[in-house]
FITORNU-451140 format. One line per field, with one value per atom (N, C-alpha, C, O): x, y, z negated; residue number from 1; atom name. Coordinates in pm, whole numbers, plus 50000, padded with zeros to 5 digits. Each point is the difference from the previous one (the first is absolute). Example, Ala and Ser with C-alpha at 12.3 -4.5 7.8 and 13.67 -1.06 7.14 Angstrom:
// FITORNU-451140
c1: c(51319	49911	50090	50104	49861	50082	49923	50051)
c2: c(49431	50119	50120	49998	50107	50119	50109	50111)
c3: c(49220	50000	50000	49934	50138	49994	49927	49983)
seq: c(1	1	1	1	2	2	2	2)
atom: c(N	CA	C	O	N	CA	C	O)
***
This chain:
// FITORNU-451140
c1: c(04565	49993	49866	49885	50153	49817	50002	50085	49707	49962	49994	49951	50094	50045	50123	50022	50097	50087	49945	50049	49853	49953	49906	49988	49925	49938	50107	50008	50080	50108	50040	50012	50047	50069	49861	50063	49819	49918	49965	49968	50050	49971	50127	49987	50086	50158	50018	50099	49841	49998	49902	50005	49849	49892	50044	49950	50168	50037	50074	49965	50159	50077	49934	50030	49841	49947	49977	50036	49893	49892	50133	50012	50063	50122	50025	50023	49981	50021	49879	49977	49921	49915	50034	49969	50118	50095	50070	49996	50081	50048	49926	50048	49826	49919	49920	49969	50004	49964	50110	49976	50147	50107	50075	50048	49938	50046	49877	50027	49844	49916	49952	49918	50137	49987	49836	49930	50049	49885	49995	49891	50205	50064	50158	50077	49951	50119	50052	49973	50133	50032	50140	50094	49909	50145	50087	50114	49879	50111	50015	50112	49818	50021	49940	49879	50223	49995	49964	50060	49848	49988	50111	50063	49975	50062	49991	49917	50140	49978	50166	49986	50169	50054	50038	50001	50050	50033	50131	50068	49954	50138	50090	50089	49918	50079	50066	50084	49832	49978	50052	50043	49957	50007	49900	50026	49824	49944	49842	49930	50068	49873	49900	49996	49908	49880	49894	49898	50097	49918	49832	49934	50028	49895	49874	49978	49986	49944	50089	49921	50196	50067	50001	50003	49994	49975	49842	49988	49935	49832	49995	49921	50201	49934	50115	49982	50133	50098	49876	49998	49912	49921	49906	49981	49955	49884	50069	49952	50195	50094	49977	49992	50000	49998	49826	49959	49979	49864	49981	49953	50109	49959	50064	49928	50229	50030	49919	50008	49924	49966	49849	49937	50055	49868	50018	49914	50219	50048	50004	49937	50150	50066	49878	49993	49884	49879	49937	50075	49842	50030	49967	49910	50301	50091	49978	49984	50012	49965	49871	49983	49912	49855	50023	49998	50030	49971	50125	49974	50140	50085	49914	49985	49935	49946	49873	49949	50005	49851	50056	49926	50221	50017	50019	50012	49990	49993	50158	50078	49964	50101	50066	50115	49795	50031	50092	50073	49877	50036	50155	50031	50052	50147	50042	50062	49920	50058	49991	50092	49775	49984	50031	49973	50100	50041	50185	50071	49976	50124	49987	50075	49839	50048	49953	50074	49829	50024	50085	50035	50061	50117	50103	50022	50006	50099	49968	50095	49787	49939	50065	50106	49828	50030	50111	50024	50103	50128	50019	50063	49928	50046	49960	50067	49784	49954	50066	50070	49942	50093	50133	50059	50009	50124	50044	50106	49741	50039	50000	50011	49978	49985	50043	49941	50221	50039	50023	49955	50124	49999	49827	50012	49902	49892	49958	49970	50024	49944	50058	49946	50159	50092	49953	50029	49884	49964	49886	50005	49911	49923	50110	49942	50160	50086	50016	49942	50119	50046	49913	50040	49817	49897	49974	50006	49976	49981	50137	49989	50118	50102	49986	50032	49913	49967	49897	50016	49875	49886	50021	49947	50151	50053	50107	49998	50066	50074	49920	50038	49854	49944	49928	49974	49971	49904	50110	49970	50164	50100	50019	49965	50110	50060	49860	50018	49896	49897	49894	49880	50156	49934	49795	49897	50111	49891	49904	49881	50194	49901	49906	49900	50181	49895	49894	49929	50048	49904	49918	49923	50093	49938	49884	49927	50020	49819	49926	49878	50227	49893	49978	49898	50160	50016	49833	49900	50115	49866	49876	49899	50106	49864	49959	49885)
c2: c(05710	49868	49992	50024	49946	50012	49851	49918	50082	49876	49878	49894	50132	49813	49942	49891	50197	49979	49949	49894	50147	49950	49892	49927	50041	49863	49870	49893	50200	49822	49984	49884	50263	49956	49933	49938	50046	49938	49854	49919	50067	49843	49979	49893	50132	49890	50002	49933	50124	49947	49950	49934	50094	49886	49834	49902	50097	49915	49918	49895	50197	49963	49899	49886	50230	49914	49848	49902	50107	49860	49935	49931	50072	49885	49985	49881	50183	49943	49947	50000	49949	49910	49834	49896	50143	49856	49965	49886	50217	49905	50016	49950	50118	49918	49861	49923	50049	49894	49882	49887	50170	49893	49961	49902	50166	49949	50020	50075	49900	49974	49846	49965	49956	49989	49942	49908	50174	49949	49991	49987	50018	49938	50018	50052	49880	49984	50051	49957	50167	50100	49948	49954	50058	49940	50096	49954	50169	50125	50018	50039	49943	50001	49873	49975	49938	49836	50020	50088	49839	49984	49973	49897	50186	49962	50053	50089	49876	50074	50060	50049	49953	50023	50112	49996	50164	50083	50046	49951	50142	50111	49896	49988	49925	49927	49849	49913	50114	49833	50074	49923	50217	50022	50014	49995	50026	50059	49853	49982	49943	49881	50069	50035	49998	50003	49902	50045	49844	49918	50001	50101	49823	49972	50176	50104	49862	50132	50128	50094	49950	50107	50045	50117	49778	49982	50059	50086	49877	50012	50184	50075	49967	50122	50067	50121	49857	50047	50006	50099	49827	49979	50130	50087	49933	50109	50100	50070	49946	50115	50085	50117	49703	50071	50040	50114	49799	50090	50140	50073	49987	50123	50084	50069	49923	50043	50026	50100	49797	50000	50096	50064	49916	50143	50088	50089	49927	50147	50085	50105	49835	50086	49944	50065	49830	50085	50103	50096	49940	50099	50129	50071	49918	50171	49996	50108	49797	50033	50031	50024	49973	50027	50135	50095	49913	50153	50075	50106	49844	50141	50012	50113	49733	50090	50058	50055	49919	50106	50147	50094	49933	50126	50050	50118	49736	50042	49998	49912	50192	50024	49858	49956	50006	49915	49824	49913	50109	49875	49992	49891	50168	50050	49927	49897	50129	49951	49884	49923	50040	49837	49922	49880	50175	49948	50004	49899	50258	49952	49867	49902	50120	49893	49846	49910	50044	49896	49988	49887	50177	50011	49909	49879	50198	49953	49848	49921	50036	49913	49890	49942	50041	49934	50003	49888	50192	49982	49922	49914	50025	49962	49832	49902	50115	49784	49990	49898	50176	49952	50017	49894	50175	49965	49842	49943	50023	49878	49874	49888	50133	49897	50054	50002	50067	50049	49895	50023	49850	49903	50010	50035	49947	49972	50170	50046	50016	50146	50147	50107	49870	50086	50110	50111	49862	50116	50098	50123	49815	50104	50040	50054	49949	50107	50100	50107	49873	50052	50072	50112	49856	50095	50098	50118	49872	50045	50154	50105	49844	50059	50120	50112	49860	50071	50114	50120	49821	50066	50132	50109	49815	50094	50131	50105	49879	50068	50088	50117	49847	50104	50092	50111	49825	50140	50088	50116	49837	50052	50134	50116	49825	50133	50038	50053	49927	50085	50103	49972	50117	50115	49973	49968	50046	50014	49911	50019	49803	49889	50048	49952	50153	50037	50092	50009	50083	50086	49923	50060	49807	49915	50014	50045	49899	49990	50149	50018	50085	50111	50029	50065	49908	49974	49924	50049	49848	49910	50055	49960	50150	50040	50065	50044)
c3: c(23672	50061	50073	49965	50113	50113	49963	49964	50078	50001	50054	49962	50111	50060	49989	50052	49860	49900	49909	49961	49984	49854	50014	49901	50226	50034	49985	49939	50175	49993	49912	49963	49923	49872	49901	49915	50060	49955	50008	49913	50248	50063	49944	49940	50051	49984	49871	49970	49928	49859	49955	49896	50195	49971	50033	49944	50174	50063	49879	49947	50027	49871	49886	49964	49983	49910	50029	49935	50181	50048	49993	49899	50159	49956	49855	49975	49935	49828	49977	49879	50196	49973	50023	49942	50181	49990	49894	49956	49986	49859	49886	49899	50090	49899	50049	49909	50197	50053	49969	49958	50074	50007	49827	49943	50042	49803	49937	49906	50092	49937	49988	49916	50167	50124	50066	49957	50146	50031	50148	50056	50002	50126	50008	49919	50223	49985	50095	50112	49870	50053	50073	49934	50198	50042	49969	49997	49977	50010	49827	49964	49959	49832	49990	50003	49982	49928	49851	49939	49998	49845	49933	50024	49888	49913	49818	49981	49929	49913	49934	49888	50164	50045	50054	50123	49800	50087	49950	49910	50158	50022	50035	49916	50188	50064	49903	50025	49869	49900	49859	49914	50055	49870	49954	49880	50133	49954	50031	50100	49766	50005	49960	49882	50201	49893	49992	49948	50085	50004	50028	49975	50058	50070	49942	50062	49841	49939	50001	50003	49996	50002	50183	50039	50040	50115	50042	50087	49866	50001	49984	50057	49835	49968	50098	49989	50106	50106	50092	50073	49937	50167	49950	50085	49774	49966	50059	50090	49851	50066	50146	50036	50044	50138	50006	50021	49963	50024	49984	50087	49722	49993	50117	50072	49950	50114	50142	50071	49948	50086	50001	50084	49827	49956	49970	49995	49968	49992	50137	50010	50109	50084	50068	50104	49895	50139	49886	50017	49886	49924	50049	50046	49892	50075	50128	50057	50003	50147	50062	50120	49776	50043	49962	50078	49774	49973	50091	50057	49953	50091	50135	50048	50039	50076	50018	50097	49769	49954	49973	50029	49908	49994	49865	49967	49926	49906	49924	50036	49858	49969	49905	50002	49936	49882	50083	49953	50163	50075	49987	49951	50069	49996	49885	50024	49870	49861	49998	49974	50059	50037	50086	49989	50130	50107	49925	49994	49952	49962	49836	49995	49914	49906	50083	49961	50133	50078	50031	49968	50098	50106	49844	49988	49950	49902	49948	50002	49954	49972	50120	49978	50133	50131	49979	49955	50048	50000	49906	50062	49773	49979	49991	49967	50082	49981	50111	49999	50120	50163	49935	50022	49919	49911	49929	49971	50022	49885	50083	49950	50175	50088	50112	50107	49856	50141	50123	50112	49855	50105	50097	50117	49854	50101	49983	50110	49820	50048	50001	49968	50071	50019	50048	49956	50152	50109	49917	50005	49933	49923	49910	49905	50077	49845	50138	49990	50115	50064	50054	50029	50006	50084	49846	50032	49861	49860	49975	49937	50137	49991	50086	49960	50177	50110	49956	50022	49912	49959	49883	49980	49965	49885	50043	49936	50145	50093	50077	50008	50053	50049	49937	50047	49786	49935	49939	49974	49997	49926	50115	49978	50170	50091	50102	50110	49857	50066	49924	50001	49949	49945	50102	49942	50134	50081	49962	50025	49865	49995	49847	49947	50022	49901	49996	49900	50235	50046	50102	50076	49928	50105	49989	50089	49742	50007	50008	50007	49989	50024	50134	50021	50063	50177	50017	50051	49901	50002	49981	50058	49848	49975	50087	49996)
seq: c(1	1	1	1	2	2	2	2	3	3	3	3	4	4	4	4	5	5	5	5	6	6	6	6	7	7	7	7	8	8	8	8	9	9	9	9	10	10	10	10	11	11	11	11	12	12	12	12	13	13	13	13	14	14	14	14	15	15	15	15	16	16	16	16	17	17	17	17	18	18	18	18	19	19	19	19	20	20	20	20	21	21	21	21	22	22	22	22	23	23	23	23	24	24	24	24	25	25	25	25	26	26	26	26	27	27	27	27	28	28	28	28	29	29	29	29	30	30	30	30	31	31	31	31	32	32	32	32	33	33	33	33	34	34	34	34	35	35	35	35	36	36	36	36	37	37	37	37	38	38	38	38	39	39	39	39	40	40	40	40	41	41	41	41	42	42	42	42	43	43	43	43	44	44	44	44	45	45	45	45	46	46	46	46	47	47	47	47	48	48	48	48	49	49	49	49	50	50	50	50	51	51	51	51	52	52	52	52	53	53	53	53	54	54	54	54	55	55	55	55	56	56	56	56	57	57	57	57	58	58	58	58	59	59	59	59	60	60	60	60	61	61	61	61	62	62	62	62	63	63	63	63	64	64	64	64	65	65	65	65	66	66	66	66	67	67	67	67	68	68	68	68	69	69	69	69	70	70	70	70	71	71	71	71	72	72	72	72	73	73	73	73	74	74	74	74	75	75	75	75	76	76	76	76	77	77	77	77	78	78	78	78	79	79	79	79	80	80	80	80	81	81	81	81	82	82	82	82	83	83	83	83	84	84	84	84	85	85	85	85	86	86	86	86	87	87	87	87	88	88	88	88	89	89	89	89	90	90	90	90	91	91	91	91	92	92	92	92	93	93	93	93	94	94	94	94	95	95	95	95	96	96	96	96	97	97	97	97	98	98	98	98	99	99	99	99	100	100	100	100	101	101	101	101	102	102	102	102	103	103	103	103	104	104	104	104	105	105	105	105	106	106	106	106	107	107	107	107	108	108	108	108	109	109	109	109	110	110	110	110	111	111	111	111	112	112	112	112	113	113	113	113	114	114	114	114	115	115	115	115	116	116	116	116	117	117	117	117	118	118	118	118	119	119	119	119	120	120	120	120	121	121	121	121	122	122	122	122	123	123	123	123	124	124	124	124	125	125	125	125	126	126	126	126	127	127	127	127	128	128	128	128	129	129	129	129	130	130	130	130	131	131	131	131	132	132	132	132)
atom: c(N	CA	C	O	N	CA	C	O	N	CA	C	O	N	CA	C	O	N	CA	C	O	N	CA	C	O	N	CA	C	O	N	CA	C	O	N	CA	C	O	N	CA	C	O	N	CA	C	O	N	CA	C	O	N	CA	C	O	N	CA	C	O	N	CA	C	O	N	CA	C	O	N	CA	C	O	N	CA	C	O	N	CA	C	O	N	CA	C	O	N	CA	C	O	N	CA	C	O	N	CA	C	O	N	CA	C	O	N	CA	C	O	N	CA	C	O	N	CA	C	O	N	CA	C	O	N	CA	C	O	N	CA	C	O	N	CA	C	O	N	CA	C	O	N	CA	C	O	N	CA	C	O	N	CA	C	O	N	CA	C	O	N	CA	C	O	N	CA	C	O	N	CA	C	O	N	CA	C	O	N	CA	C	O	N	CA	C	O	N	CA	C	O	N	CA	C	O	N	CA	C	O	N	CA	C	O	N	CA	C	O	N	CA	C	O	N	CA	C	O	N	CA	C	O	N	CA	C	O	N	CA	C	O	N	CA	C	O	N	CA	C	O	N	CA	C	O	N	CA	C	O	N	CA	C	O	N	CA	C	O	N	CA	C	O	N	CA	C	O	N	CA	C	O	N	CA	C	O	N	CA	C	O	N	CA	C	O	N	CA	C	O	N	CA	C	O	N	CA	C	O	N	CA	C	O	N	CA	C	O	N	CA	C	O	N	CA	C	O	N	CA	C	O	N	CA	C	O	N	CA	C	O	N	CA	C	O	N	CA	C	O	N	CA	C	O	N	CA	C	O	N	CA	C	O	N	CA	C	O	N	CA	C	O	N	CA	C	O	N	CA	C	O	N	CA	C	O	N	CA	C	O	N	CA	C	O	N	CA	C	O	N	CA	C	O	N	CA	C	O	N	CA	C	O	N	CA	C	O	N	CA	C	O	N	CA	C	O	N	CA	C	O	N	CA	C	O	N	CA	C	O	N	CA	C	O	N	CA	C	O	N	CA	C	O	N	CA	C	O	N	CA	C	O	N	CA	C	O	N	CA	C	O	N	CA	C	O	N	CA	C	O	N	CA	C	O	N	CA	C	O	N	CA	C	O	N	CA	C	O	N	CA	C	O	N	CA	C	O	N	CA	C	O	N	CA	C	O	N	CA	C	O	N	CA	C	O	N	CA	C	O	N	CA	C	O	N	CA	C	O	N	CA	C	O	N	CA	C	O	N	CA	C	O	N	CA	C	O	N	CA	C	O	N	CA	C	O	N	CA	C	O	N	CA	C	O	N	CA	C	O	N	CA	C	O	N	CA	C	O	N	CA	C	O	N	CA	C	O	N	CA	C	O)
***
């Protein structure tokens, strides 16, 4: 994988992350997010967790969101360990955007994408030695 494959694939999961800062912002709540409305309310009204079970859904998205900038610093520092952490983020993200598929559908789905590509691309795992 040459490197400006691996720049854009970096910016677009640093990108990724900075968006799961919106829904810790938005179910914590400490603004008010037009695209993830507050609620405490998920899996389409089975699933209450109320105001505090809510508090610790929003911690959710933060760690996420420190996960994949992260994997994305170290995959593009070159370092190997970034990978594992970019795939157990990946799974993670899939499932709080699972629990609120009505408003965040598109992160299960960009999560889905992401996962798809470390699965059929042999090459995303010789990436960080390219870097060095």
């Amino acid at each position: 994988m040459n490197k400006p494959l691996i720049i854009v694939l970096a910016f677009l999961l640093g990108i990724h992350g900075l968006i799961h800062l919106l829904g810790f912002v938005a179910y914590w709540p400490l603004k008010e997010v037009p695209q993830l409305a507050y609620k405490t309310v998920f899996l389409n009204g089975h699933l209450d967790l109320g105001a505090t079970g809510t508090h610790m859904y929003s911690i959710l998205w933060f760690i996420v969101a420190l996960g994949f900038l992260v994997a994305t610093v170290a995959i593009f520092a070159g370092q190997s360990w970034g990978l594992p952490i970019l795939i157990i983020t990946t799974l993670l993200s899939g499932v709080i955007t699972a629990l609120d598929w009505n408003d965040a559908f598109r992160g299960t789905l960009i999560d889905g994408v992401i996962l798809a590509i470390l699965m059929l691309s042999p090459q995303i795992t010789k990436m960080t030695a390219q870097l060095r």
